[in-house]
BANU-293469 format. One line per 2 residues: number of its first residue (from 1); for each residue x, y, z of N, C-alpha, C, O. Coordinates in steps of 0.001 Angstrom, whole numbers, plus 500000, padded with zeros to 6 digits. Layout:
BEGIN
NUM) X Y Z X Y Z X Y Z X Y Z | ...
END
This chain:
BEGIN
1) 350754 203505 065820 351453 204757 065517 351404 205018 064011 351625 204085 063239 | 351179 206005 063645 351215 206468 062477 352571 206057 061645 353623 205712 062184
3) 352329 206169 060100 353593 205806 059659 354286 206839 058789 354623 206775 057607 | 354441 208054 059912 354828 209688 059043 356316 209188 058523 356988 208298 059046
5) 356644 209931 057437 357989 209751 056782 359148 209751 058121 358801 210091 059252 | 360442 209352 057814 361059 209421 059026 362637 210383 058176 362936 210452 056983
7) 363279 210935 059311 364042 211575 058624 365291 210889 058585 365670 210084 059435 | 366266 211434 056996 367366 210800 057053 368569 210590 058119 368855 211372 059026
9) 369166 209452 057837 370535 209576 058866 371437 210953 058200 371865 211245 057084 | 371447 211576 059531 372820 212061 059334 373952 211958 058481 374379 210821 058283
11) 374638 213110 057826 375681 212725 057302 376507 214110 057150 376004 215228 057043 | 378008 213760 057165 378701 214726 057624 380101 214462 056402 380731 213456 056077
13) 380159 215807 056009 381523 216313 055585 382247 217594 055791 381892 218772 055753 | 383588 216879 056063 384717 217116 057295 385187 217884 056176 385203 217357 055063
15) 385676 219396 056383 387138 219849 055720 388301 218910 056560 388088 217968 057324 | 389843 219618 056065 390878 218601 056579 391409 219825 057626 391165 219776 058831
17) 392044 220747 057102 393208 221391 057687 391972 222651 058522 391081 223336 058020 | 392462 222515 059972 392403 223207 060838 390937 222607 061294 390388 223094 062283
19) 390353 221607 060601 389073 221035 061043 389135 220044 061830 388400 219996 062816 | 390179 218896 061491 390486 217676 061614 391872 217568 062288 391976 216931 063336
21) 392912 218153 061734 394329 217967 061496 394538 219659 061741 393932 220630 061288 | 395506 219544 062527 396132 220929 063485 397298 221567 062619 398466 221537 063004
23) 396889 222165 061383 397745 222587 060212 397315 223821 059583 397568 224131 058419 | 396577 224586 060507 396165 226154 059758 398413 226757 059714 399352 226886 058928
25) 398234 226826 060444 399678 227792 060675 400767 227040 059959 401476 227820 059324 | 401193 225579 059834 402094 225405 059330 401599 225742 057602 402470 226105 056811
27) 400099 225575 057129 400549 226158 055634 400412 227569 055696 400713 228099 054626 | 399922 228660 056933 400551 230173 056470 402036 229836 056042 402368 229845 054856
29) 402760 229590 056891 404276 229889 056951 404763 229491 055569 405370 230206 054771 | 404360 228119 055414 404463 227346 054141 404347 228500 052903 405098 228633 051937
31) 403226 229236 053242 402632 230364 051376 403892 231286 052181 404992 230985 051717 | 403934 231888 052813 404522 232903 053078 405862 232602 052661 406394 233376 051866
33) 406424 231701 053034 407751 231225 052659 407792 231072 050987 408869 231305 050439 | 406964 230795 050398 407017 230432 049150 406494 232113 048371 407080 232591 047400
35) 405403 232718 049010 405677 234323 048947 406936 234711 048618 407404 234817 047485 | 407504 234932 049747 408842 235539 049802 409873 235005 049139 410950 235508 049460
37) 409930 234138 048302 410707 233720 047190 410018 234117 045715 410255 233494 044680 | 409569 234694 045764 408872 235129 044358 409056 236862 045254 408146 237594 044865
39) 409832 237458 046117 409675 238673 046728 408551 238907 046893 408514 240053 046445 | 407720 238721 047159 406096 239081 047512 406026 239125 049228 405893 238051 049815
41) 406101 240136 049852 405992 240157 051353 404588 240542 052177 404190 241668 052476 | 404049 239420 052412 402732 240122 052841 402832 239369 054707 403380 238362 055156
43) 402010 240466 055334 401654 240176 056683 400905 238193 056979 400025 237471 056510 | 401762 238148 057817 401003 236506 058402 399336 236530 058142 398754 235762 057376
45) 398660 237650 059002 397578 238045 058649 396603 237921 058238 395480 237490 058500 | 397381 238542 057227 396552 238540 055349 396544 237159 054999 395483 236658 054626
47) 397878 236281 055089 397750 234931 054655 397073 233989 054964 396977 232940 054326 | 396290 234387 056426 395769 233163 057158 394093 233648 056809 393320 232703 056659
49) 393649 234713 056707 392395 234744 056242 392080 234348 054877 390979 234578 054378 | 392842 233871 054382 392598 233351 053067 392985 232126 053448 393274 231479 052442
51) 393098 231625 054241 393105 229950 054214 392068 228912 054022 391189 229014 054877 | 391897 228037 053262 390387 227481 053437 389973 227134 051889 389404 226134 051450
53) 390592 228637 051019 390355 228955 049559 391152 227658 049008 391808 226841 049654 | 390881 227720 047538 392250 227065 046924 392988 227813 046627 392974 229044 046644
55) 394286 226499 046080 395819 227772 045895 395114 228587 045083 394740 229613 045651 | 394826 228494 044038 395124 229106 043100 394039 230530 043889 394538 231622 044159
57) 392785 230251 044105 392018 231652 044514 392704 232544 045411 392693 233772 045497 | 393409 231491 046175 394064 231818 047239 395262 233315 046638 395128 234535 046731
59) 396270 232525 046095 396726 233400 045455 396574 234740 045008 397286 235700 045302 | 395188 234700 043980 394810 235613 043286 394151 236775 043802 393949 237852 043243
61) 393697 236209 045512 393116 237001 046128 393950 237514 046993 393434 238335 047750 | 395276 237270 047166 396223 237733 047848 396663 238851 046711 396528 240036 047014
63) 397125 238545 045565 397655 239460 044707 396884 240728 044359 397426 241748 043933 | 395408 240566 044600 394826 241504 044364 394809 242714 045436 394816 243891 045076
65) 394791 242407 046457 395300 243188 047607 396429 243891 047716 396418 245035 048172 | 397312 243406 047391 398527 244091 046846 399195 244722 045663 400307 245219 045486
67) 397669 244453 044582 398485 245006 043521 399471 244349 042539 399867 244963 041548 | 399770 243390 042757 400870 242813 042126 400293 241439 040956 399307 240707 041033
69) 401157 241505 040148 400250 240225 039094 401896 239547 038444 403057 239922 038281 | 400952 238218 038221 401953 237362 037983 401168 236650 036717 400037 236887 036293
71) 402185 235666 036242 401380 235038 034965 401141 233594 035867 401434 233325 037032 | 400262 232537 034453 399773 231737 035286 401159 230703 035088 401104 229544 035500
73) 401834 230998 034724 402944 229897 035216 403755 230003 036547 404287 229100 037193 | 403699 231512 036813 404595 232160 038326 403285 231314 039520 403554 230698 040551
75) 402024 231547 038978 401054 231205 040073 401101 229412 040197 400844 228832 041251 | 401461 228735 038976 401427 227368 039380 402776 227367 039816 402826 226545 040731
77) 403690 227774 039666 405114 227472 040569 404791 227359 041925 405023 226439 042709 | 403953 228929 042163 403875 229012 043891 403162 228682 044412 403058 229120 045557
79) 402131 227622 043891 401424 226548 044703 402548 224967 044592 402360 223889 045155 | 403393 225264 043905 404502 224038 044327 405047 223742 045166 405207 222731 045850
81) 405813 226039 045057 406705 226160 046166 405709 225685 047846 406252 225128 048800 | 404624 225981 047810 403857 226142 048953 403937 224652 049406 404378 224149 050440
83) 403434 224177 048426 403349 222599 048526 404545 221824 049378 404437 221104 050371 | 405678 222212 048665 407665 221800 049202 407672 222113 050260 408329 221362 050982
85) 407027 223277 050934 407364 224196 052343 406289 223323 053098 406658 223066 054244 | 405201 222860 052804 404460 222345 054110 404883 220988 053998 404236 220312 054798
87) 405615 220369 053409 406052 218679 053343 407178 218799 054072 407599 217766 054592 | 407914 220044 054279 408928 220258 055464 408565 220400 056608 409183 219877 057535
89) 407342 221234 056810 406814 220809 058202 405434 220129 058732 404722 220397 059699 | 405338 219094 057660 404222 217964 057972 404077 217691 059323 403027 217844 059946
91) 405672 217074 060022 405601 216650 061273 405509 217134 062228 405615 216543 063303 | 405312 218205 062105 404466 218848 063388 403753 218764 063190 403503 218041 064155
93) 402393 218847 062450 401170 218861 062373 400413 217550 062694 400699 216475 062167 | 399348 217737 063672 399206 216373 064725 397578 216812 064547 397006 217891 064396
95) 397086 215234 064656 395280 215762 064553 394777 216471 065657 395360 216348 066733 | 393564 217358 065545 393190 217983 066498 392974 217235 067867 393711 216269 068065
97) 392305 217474 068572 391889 216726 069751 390245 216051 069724 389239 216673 070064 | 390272 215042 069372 388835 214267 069570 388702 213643 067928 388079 212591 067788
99) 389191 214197 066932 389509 214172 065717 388936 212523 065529 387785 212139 065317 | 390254 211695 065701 390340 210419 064857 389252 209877 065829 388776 209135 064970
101) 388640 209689 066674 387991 209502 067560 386077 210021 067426 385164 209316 067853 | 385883 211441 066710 385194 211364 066254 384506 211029 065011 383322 211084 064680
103) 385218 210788 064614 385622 209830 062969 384630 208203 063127 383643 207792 062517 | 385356 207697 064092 385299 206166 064439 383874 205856 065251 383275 204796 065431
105) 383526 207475 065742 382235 206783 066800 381477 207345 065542 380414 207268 066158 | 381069 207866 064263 380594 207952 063189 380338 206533 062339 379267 206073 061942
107) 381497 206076 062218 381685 204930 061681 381027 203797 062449 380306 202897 062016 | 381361 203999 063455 380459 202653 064500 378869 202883 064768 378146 202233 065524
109) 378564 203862 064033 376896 203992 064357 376351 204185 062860 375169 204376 062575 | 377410 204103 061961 376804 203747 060200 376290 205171 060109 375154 205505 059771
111) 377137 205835 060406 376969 207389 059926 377626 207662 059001 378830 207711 059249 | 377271 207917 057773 378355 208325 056460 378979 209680 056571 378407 210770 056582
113) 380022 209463 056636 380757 210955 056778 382250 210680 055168 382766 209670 054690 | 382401 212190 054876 383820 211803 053826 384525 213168 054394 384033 213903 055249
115) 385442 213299 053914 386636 214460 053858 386421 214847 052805 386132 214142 051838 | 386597 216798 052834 386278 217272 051189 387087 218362 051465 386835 219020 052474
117) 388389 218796 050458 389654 219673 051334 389726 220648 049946 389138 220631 048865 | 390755 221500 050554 390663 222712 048622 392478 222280 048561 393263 222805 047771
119) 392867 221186 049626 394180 220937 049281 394562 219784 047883 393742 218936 047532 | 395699 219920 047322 395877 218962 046412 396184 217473 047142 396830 217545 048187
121) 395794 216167 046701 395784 215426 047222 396960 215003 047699 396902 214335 048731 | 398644 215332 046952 400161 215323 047400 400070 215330 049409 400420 214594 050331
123) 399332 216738 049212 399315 217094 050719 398446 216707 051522 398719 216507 052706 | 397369 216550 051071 395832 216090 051625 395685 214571 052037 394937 214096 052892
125) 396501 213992 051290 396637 212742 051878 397721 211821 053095 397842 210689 053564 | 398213 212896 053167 399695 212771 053900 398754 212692 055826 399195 212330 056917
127) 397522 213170 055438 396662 213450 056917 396321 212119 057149 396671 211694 058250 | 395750 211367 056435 395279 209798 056980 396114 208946 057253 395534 207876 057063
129) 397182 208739 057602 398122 208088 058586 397803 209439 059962 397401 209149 061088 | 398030 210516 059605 397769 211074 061083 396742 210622 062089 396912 210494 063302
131) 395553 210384 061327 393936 210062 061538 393977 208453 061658 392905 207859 061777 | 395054 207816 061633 394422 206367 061247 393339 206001 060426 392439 205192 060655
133) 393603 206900 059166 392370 206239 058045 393138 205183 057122 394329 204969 056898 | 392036 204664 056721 392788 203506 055622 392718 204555 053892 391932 205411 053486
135) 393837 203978 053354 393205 204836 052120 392313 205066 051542 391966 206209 051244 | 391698 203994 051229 390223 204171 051004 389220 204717 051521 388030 204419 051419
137) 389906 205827 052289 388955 206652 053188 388149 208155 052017 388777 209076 051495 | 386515 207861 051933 386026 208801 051451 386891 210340 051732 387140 210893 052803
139) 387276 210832 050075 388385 212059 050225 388627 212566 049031 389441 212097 048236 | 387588 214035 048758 387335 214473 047697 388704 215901 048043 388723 216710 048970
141) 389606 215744 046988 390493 217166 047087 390851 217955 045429 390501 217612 044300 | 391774 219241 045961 390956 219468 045031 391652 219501 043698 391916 220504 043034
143) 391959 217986 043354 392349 217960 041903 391063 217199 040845 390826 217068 039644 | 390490 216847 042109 389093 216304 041571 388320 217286 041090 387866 217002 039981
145) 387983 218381 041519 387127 219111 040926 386988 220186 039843 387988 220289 039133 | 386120 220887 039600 386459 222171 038731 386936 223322 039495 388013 223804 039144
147) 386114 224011 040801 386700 224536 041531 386537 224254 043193 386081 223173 043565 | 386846 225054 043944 387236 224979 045179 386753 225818 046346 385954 226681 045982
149) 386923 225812 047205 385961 227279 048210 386539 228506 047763 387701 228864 047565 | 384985 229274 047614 383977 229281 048421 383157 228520 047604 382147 228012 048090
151) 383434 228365 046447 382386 227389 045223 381957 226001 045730 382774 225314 046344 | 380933 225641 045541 380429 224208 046654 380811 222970 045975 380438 221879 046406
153) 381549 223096 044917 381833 221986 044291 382464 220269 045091 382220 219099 044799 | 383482 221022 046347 383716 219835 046921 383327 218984 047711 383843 217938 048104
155) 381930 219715 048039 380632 219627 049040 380452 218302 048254 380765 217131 048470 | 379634 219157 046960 378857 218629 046563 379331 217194 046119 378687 216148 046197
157) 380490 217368 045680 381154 215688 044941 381759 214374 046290 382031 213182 046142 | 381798 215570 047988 381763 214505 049114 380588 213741 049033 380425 212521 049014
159) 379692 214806 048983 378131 214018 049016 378016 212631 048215 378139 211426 048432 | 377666 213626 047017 377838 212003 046021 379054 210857 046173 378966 209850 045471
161) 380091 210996 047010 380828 210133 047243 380757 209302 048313 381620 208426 048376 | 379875 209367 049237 379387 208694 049948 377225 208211 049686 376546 207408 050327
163) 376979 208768 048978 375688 208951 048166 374587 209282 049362 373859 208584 050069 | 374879 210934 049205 373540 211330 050078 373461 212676 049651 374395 213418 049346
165) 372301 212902 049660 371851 214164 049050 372295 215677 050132 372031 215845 051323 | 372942 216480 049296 373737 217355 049833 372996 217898 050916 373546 217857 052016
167) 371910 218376 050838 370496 218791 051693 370171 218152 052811 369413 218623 053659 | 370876 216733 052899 370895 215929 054248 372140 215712 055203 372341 215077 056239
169) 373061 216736 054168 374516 216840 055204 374696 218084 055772 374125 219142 055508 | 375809 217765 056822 376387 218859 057474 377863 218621 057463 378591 217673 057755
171) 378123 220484 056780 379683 220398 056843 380204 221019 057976 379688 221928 058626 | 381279 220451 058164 381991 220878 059270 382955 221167 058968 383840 220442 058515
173) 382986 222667 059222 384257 223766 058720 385003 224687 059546 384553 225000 060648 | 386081 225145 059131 386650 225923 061073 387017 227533 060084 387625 228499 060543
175) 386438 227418 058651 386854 229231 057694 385469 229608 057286 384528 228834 057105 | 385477 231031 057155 383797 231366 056601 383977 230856 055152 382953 230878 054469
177) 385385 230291 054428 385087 229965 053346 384338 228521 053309 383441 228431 052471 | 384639 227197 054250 383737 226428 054456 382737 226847 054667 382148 226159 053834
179) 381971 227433 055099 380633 227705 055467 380065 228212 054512 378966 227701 054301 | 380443 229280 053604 379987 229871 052274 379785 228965 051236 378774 229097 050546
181) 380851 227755 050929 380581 226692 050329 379614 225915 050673 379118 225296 049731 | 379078 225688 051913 378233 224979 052676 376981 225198 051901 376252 224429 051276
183) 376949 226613 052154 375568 227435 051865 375271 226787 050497 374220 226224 050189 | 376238 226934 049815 375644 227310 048189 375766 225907 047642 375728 225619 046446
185) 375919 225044 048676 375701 223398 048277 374415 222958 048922 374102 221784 048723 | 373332 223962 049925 372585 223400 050658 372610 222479 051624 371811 221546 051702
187) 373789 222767 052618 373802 221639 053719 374275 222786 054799 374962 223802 054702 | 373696 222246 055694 373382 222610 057452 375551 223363 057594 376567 222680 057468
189) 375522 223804 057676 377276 224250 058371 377333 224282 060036 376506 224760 060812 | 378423 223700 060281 379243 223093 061379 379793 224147 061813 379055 224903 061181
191) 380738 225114 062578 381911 225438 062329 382485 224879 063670 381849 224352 064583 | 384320 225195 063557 385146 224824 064715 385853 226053 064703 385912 226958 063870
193) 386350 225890 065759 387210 227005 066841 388487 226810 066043 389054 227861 065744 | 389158 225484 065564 390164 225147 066184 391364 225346 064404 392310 224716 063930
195) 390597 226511 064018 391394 227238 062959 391744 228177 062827 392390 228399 061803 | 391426 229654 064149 391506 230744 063751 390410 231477 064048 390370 232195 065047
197) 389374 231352 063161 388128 232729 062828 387384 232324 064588 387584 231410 065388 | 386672 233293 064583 386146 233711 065874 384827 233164 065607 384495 232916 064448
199) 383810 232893 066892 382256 232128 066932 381468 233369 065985 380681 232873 065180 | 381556 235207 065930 380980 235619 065692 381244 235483 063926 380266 235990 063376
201) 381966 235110 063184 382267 235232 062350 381905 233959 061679 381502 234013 060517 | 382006 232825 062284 381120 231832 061848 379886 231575 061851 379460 230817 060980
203) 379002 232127 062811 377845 232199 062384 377109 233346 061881 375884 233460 061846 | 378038 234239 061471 377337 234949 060342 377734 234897 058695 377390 235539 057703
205) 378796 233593 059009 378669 232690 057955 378153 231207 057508 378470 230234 056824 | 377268 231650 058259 376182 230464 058250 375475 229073 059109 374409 228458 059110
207) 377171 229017 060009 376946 228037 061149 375824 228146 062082 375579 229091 062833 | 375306 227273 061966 374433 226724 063216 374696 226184 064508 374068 226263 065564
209) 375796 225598 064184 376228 225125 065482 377909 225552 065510 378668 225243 064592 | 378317 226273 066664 379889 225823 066821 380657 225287 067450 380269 225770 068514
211) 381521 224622 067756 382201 223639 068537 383621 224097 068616 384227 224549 067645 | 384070 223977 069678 385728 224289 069945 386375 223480 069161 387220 224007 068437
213) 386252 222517 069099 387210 221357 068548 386441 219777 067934 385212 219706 067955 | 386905 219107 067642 386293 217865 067131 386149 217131 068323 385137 216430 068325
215) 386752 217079 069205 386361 216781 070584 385105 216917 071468 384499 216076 072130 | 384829 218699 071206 384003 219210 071439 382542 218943 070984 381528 219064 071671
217) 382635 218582 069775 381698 218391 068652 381061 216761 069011 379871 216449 068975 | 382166 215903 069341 381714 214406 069547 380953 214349 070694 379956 213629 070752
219) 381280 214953 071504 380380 215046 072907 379136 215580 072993 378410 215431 073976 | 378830 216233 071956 377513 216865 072067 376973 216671 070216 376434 217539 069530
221) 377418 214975 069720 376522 215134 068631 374658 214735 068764 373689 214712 068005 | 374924 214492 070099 373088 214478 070053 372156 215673 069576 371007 215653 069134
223) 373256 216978 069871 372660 218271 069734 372191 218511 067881 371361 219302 067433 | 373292 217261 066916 373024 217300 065257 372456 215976 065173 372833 215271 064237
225) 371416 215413 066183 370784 214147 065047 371477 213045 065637 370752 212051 065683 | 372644 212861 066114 373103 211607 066076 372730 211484 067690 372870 212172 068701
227) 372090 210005 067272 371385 209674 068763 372659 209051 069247 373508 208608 068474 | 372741 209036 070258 373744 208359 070953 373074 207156 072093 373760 206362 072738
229) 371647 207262 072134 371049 205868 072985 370727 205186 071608 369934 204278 071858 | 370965 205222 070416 370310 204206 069645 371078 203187 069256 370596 202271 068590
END
């Protein structure tokens, strides 16, 4: 047999919230609540299509919609306040279905996968006891970086944190802002159901493949590369 190049293993980076961990809605409520203490009243809505962003874009792209401006000290308050409001309702938030499970059959076949979130790590880490990760679980957030989605920065620094060239991963994202980041880091996009946005909206943000859930996704990773007779 010939000895043609062979292609790389697989490798995968996970957003956290609404990818992994069943927490799109508890941080709307969370901004909204922290909204409405600075009087800022905006529709559930509006808040949840901006989920995915970081605070701070997050913010700014909320304010711009409405018109309203704040300085940058009102805007770092209300990624605090946001912060205080989802540590009140952490405990509801439970991993998706197939989640920690598709994690582990990754791990048992020496598939490099990391977590890469636009959350600050306060909150972002509060998920790996949900997941049964050990701390030392590959987990780029975003105080590590310069910026955050849609910018590919956290792509790109999962990659190098598990050391594989961005071009040989696939992210798996459940917002067109994962997927837009995807793009502009050069890796294959994932999306999931199990955040909100609709199948048509993810793959005309770039997904190739979509999956209901992480559940969904483990059952049919033969369909991305990962052999499952090998």
């Amino acid at each position: 047999m010939t000895d043609f190049p062979h292609a790389p293993t697989p490798a995968f980076l996970f957003d956290l919230d609404g990818t992994l961990i069943d927490s799109v809605y508890q941080h709307v409520i969370a901004w909204r609540q922290a909204l409405s203490g600075m009087g800022i009243d905006l529709s559930v809505w509006r808040i949840h299509r901006r989920i995915g962003m970081s605070g701070g874009l997050f913010v700014s792209a909320l304010l711009r919609e409405t018109g309203l401006k704040l300085t940058r000290e009102q805007i770092d308050e209300l990624q605090l306040t946001h912060a205080e409001a989802y540590e009140q309702q952490v405990h509801s938030v439970k991993p998706l279905p197939g989640a920690a499970e598709l994690l582990s059959e990754l791990t048992s076949r020496g598939v490099p996968w990391a977590i890469a979130t636009s959350g600050y790590a306060r909150t972002a880490r509060l998920a790996l006891g949900m997941l049964g990760l050990p701390e030392d679980t590959p987990m780029v957030t975003r105080d590590l970086v310069r910026r955050a989605k849609p910018d590919p920065d956290l792509f790109l620094a999962g990659a190098a944190l598990v050391q594989v060239d961005p071009r040989h991963a696939m992210v798996v994202g459940d917002s067109v802002w994962d997927l837009l980041a995807a793009r502009r880091a050069g890796a294959l996009g994932i999306g999931l159901l199990s955040g909100g946005y609709g199948r048509d909206e993810l793959e005309r943000s770039g997904a190739f493949r979509v999956y209901a859930d992480p559940a969904d996704m483990l059952a049919r990773l033969d369909e991305l590369g990962v052999r499952l007779d090998d």
